[in-house]
C-alpha positions as CSV (number, residue, x, y, z in Angstrom):
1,X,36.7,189.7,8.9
2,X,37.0,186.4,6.8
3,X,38.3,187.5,4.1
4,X,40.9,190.0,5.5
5,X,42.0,187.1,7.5
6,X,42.9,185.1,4.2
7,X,44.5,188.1,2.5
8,X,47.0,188.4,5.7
9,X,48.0,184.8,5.5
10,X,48.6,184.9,1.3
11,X,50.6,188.1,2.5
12,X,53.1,187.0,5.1
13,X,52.7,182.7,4.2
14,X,55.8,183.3,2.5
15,X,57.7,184.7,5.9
16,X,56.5,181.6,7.8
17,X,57.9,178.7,5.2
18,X,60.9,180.7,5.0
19,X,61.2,180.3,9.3
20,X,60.6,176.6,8.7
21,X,63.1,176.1,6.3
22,X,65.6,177.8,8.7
23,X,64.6,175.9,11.6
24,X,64.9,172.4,9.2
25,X,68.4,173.6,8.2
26,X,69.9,174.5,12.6
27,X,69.0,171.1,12.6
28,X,70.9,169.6,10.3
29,X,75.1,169.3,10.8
30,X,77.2,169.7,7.6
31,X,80.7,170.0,7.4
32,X,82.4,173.1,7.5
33,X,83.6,174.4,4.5
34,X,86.8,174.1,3.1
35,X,88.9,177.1,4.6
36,X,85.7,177.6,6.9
37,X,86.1,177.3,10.5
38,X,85.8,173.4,12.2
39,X,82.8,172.5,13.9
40,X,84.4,171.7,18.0
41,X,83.9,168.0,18.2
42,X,82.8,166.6,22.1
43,X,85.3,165.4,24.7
44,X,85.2,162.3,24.4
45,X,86.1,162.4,20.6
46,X,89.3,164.3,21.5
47,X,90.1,161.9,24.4
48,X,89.8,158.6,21.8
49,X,91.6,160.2,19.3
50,X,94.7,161.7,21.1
51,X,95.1,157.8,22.2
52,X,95.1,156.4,19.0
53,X,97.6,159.3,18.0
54,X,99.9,158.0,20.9
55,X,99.8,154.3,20.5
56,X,100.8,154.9,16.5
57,X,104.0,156.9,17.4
58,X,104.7,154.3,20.1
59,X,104.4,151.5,17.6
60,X,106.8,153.8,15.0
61,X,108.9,154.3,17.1
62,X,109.8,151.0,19.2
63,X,107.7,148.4,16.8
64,X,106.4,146.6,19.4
65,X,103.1,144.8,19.9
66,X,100.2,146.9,20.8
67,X,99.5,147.4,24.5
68,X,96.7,145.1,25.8
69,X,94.1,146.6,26.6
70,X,93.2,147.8,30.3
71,X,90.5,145.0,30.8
72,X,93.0,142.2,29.8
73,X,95.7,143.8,32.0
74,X,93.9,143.6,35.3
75,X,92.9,139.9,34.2
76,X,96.0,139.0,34.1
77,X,96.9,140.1,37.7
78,X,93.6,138.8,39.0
79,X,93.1,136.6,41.8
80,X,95.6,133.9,41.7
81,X,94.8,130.6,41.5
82,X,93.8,128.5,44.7
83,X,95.9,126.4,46.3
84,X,95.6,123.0,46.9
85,X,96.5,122.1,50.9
86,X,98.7,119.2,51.9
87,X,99.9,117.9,54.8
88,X,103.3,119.0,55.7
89,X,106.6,117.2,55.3
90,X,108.8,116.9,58.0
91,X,112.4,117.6,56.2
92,X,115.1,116.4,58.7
93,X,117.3,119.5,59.0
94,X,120.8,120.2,61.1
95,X,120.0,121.7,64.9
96,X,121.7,125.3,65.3
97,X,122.9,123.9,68.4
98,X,123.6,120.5,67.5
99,X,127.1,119.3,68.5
100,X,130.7,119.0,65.8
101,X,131.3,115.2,66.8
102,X,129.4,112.6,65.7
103,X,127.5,110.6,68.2
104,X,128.6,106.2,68.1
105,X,125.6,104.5,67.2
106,X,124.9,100.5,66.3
107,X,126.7,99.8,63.7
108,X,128.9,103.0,63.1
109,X,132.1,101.9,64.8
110,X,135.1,100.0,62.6
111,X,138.5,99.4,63.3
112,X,141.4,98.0,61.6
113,X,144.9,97.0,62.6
114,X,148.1,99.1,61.0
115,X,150.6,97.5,62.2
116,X,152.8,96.1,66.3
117,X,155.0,99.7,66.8
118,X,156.8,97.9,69.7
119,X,156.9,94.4,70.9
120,X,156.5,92.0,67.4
121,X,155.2,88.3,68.1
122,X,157.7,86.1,69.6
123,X,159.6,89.0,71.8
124,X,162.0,87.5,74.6
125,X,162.1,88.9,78.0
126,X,163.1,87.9,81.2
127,X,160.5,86.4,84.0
128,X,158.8,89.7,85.7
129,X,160.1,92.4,82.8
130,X,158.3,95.0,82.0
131,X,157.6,96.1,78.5
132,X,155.2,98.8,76.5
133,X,153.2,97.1,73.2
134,X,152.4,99.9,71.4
135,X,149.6,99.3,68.4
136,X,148.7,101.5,65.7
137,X,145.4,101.0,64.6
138,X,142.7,102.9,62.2
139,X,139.6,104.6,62.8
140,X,137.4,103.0,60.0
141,X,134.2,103.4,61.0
142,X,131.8,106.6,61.1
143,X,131.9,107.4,64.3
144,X,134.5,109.9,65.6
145,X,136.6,108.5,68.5
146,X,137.0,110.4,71.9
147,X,138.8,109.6,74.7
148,X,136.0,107.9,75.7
149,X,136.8,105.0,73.8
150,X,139.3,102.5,74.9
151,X,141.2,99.6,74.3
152,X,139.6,96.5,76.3
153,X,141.3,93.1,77.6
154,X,139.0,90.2,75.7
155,X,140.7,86.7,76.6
156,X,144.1,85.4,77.4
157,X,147.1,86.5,79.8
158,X,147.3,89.7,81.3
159,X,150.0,90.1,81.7
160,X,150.0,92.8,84.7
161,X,147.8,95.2,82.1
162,X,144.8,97.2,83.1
163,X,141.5,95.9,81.5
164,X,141.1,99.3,80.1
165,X,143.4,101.6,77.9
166,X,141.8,104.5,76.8
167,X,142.2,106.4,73.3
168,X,144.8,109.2,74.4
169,X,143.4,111.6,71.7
170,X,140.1,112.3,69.3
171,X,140.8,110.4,66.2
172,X,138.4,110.9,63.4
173,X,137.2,108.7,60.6
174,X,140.0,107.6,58.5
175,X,142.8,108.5,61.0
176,X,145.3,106.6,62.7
177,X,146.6,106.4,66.4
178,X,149.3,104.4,68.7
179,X,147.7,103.2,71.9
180,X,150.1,101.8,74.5
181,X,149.9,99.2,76.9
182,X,152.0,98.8,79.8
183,X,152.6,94.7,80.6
184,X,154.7,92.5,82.6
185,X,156.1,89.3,81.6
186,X,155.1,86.2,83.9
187,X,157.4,85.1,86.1
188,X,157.2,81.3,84.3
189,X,158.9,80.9,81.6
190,X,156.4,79.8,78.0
191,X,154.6,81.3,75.8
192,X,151.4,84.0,76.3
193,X,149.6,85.7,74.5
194,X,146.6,88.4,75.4
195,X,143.7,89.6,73.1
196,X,142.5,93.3,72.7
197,X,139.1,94.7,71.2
198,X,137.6,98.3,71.4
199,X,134.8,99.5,73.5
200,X,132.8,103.1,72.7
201,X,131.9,106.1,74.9
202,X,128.1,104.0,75.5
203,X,130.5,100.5,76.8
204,X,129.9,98.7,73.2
205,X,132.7,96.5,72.3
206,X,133.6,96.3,68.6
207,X,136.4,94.4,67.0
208,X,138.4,94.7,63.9
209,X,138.7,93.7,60.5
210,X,136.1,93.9,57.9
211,X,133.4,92.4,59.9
212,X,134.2,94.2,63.2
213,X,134.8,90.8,65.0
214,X,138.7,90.6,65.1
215,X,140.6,91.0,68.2
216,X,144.5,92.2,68.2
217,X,147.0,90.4,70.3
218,X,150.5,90.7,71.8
219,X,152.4,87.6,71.7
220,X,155.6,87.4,73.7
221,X,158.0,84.3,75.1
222,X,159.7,84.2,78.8
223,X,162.9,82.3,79.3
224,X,164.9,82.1,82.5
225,X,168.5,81.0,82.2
226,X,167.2,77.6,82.1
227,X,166.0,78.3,78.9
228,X,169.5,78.2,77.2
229,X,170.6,74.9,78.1
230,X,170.9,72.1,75.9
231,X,168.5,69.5,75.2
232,X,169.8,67.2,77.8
233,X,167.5,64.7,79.8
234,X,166.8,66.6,83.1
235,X,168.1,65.4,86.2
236,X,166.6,65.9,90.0
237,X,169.0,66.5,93.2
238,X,169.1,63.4,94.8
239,X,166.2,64.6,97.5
240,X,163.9,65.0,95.3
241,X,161.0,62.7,93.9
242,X,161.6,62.6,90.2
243,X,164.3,60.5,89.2
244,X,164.3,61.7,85.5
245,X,162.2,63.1,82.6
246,X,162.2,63.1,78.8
247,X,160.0,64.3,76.1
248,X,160.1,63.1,72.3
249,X,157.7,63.9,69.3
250,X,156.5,60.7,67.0
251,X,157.4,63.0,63.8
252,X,159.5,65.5,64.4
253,X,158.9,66.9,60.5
254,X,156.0,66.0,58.5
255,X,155.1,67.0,55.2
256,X,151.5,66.1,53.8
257,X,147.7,66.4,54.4
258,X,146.8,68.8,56.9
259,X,145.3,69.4,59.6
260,X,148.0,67.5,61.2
261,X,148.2,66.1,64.7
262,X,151.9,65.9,66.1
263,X,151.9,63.7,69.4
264,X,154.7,64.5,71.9
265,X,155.4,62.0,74.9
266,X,157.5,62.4,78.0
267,X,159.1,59.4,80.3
268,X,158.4,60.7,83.7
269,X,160.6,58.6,86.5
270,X,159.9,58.7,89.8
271,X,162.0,57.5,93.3
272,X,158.7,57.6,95.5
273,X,155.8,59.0,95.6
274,X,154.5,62.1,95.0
275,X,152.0,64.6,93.6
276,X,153.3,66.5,90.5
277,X,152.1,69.3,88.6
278,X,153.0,69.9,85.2
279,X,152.1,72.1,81.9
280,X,153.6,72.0,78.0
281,X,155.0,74.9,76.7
282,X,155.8,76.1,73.0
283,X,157.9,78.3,71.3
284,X,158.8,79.8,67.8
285,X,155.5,78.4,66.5
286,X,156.3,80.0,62.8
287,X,153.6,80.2,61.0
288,X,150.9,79.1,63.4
289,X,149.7,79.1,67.0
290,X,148.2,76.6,69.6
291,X,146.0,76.5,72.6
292,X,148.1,74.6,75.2
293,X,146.8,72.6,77.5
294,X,146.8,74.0,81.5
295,X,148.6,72.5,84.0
296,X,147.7,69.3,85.4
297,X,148.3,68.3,89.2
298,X,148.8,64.0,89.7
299,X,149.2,61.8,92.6
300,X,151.8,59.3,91.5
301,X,153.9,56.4,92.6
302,X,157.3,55.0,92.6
303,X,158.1,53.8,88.9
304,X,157.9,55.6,85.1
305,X,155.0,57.5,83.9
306,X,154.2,58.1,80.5
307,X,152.3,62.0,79.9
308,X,151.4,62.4,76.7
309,X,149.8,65.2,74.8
310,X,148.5,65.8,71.6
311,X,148.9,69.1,69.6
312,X,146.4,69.4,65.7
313,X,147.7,72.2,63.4
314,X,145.9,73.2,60.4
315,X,148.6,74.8,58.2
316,X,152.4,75.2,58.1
317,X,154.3,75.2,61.1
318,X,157.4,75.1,62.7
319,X,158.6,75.5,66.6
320,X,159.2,73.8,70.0
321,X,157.8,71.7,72.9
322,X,159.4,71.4,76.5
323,X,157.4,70.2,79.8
324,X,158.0,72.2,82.6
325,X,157.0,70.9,86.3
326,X,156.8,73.1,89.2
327,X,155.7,71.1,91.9
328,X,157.5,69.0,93.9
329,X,160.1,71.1,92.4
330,X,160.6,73.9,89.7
331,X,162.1,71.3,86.9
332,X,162.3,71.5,82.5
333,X,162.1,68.8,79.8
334,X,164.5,68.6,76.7
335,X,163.4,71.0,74.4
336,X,162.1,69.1,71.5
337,X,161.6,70.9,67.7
338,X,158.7,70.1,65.3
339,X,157.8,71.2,61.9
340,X,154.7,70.9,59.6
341,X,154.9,70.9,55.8
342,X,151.4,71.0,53.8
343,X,151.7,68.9,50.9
């Protein structure tokens, strides 16, 4: 049994390396043969290359840099950064509803003087005419003028005017307006003048000028018929108390240092006694102006009585002084003329 056993396997061993060799050789992968048919590669291999095919042509065609790749594009789109939180700023923004003017407020109002449409300093009338001053002025300031602002009396005479004028139309920064006044002369003859300021819509007075603190004026002269006469000494009807009266100046023109103080002296004469009231007026004071003194009311007796007054310029000037009395009866000085000359 032995033995036939060994004389099968020398008979077929040569089948069974010949299976071995053929198994050794499916095992192996060579290439196919040139002309042969290609081996199929796997899916994967036909995805990666088909890419690669792509992005050449791309770059052929358009020479541009090559794509990133996926993972670097969704970095680049990743989370962004975090922010760092601050506190909010306020920004001071325009209300939708807010309103076109602009509201006064401290320091916002200015106003400067243009120039006297009617009624220039020094203007003649009668005792008891009336008259319009007209003023043009300028809205300088930031604030834009309503009706609500007004002209407003400050100091001096009257002169029969409300204390009030209001702005007749709105009158915006930069623009100009005429406001008019309706006055009265007095009915005694001398010299007046009356000051002006501004007042807003909230009752704040402002002035003019550059530092708001200016007032305007208008600055007229009465003169009865009495006015006109000559510069004679006057003299009472014989009922009456005072005898006589004269004025004179102790330099009627000086030139030199100034300030300068003119002093003007009148000769009252009495019959009998009597209490007198009396007030200096000026005229034509070119150049300057002067605070006159008011009236003054004395209890005097028979005889002469010196008045005298004394009147300080600062600059240049040139006009006329007359005493006027009114009580025991309406009666004028000589008119006597002065002038100053800075040297």
């Amino acid at each position: 049994m032995v033995s036939q056993t060994v004389r099968l396997a020398r008979r077929f061993g040569w089948l069974v390396s010949w299976v071995s060799l053929i198994g050794i050789l499916s095992a192996c992968q060579f290439p196919a043969p040139a002309g042969g048919r290609p081996t199929t590669p796997a899916p994967q291999a036909l995805f990666t290359a088909a890419a690669q095919t792509a992005e050449a042509l791309r770059l052929e065609r358009f020479g541009q840099t090559p794509t990133p790749a996926p993972a670097l594009l969704v970095a680049s789109i990743a989370a962004p950064s975090p922010t760092v939180e601050e506190s909010p700023t306020v920004l001071s923004t325009p209300s939708a509803t807010a309103p076109a003017t602009i509201v006064a407020r401290s320091g916002a109002d200015g106003a400067s003087f243009i120039e006297d449409v009617t009624v220039p300093d020094g203007t003649v009338f009668a005792p008891g005419e009336t008259f319009e001053k007209i003023w043009r002025i300028s809205n300088t300031g930031q604030s834009i003028w309503t009706t609500d602002y007004a002209l407003i009396y400050i100091d001096g005479e009257m002169m029969g005017a409300p204390t009030t004028v209001p702005i007749p139309k709105e009158v915006k920064p930069g623009e100009q307006v005429d406001v008019a006044v309706a006055m009265i002369a007095p009915q005694t003859p001398g010299n007046y003048i009356s000051y002006w300021k501004m007042t807003n819509a909230e009752g704040k007075i402002f002035g003019f000028g550059a530092a708001g603190n200016e007032a305007i004026w208008v600055k007229i002269a009465v003169q009865g018929s009495s006015a006109l006469a000559t510069a004679a000494t006057a003299t009472a009807t014989p009922s009456s108390a005072i005898t006589s009266v004269t004025l004179s100046v102790d330099q009627p023109s000086f030139t030199g240092d100034c300030p300068h103080t003119f002093i003007f002296t009148a000769q009252l004469t009495l019959n009998k006694a009597a209490s007198v009231t009396y007030l200096l007026e000026a005229g034509d004071l070119t150049g300057g102006e002067v605070i006159l003194p008011s009236p003054i009311t004395r209890n005097l007796l028979p005889g002469v009585h010196p008045i005298v007054y004394e009147l300080t310029f600062p600059g240049d000037v040139s006009g006329w002084v007359r005493l006027r009395f009114t009580k025991p009866v309406e009666l004028l000085s000589n008119q006597v003329d002065f002038s100053l000359t800075c040297g």
